[in-house]
C-alpha positions as CSV (number, residue, x, y, z in Angstrom):
1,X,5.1,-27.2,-11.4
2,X,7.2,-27.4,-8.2
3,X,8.5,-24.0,-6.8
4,X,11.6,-23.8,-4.7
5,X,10.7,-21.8,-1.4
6,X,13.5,-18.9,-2.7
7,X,10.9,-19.0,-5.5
8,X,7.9,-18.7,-2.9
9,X,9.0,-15.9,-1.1
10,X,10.0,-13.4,-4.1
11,X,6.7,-12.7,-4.4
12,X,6.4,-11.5,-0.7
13,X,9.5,-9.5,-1.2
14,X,8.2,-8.0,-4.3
15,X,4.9,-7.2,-2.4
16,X,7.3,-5.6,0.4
17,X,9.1,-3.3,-2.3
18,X,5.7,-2.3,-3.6
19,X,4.6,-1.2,0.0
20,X,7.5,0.8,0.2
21,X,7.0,2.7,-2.6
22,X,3.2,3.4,-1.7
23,X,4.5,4.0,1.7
24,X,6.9,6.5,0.3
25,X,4.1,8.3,-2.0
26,X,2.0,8.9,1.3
27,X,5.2,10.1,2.8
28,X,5.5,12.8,-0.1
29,X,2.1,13.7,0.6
30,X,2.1,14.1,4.0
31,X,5.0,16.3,4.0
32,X,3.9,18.6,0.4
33,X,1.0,19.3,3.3
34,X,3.4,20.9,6.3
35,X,3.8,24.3,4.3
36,X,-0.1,24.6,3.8
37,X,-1.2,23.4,7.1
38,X,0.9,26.5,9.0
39,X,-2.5,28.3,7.1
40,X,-4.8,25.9,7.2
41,X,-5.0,24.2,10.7
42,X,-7.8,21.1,9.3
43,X,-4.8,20.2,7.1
44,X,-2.1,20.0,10.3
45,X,-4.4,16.9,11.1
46,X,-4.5,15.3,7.4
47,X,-0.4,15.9,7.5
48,X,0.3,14.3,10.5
49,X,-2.5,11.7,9.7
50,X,-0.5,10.8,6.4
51,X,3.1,10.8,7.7
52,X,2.0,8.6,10.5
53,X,0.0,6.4,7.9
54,X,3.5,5.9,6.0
55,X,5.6,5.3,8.9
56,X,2.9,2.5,9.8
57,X,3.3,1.2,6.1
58,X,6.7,0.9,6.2
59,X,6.9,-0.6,9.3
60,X,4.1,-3.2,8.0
61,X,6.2,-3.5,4.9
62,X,9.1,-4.4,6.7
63,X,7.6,-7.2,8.7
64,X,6.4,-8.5,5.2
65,X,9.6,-8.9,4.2
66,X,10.8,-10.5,7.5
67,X,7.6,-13.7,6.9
68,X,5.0,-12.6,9.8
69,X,1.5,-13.7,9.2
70,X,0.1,-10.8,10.7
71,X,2.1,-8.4,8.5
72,X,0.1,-10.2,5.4
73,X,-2.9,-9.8,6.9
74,X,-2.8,-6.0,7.7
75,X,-1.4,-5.2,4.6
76,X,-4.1,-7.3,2.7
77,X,-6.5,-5.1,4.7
78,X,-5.2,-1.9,4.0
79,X,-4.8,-2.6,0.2
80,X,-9.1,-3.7,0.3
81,X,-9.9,-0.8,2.0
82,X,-7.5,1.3,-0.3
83,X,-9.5,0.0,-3.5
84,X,-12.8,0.6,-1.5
85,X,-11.9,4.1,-1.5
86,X,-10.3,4.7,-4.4
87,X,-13.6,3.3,-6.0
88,X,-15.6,5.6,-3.7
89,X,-13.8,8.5,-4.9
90,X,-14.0,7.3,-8.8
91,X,-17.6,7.4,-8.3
92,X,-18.4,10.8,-6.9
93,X,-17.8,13.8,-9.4
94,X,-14.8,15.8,-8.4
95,X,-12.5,14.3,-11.0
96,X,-9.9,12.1,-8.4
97,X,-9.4,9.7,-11.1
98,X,-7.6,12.1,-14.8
99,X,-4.6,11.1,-15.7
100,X,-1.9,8.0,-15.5
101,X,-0.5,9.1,-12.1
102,X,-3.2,8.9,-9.5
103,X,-4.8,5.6,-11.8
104,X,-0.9,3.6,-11.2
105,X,-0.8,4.9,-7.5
106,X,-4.2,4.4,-7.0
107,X,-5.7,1.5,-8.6
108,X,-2.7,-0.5,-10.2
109,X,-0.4,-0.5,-7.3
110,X,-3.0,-1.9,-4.6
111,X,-4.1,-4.5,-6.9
112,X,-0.6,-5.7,-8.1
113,X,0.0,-6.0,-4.0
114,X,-3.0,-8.0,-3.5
115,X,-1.9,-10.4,-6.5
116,X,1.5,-10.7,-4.9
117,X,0.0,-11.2,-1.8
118,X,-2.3,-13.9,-2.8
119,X,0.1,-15.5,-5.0
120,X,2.8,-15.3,-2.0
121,X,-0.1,-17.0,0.3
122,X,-0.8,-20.2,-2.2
123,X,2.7,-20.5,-2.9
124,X,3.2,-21.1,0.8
125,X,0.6,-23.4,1.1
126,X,1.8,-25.3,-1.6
127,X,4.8,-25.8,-0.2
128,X,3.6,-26.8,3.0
């Protein structure tokens, strides 16, 4: 099956709007932090840690969408180290895993990224 190179690159730019919307959830999470780290001065760190996490992933999302190599790359990093904690976490007992919401953000979301990714990556070397 031949693919048209529109074809090739929706699965980059699907990849991209996935990013975003992790990007977004860490954004959310950095910021439902602020109120708690005026109290709690470890969790200034973790807030500003997050936000600038976010801003990082949307930056790397938006030089996904724009073709560069090195954007790929980082991101496929990040989504691997992303399931290597995730599965960390899973294993130890404190319960990070209950319920549909943390399993889609997650689990689901990093692996559908990294299928994109891949399947963005042969397309293009297909089409080469």
């Amino acid at each position: 099956m031949n693919q048209t190179p529109a074809t090739n690159r929706s699965a980059a730019e699907i990849a991209s709007v996935l990013v975003v919307v992790q990007a977004s959830f860490s954004l959310m999470a950095g910021l439902s932090a602020v109120p708690f780290a005026i109290v709690e001065p470890g969790l200034r760190v973790l807030a500003v840690v997050t936000i600038l996490m976010a801003a990082t992933v949307f930056w790397l999302a938006r030089n996904l969408s724009r073709g560069r190599r090195w954007a790929w790359r980082w991101l496929v990093g990040l989504e691997m180290v992303s399931l290597a904690i995730t599965a960390l976490l899973s294993l130890l007992p404190i319960g990070t895993i209950r319920g549909p919401v943390p399993v889609l953000v997650n689990l689901l979301m990093p692996v559908s990224v990294l299928v994109l990714l891949a399947a963005a990556k042969s397309d293009a070397r297909h089409a080469a």
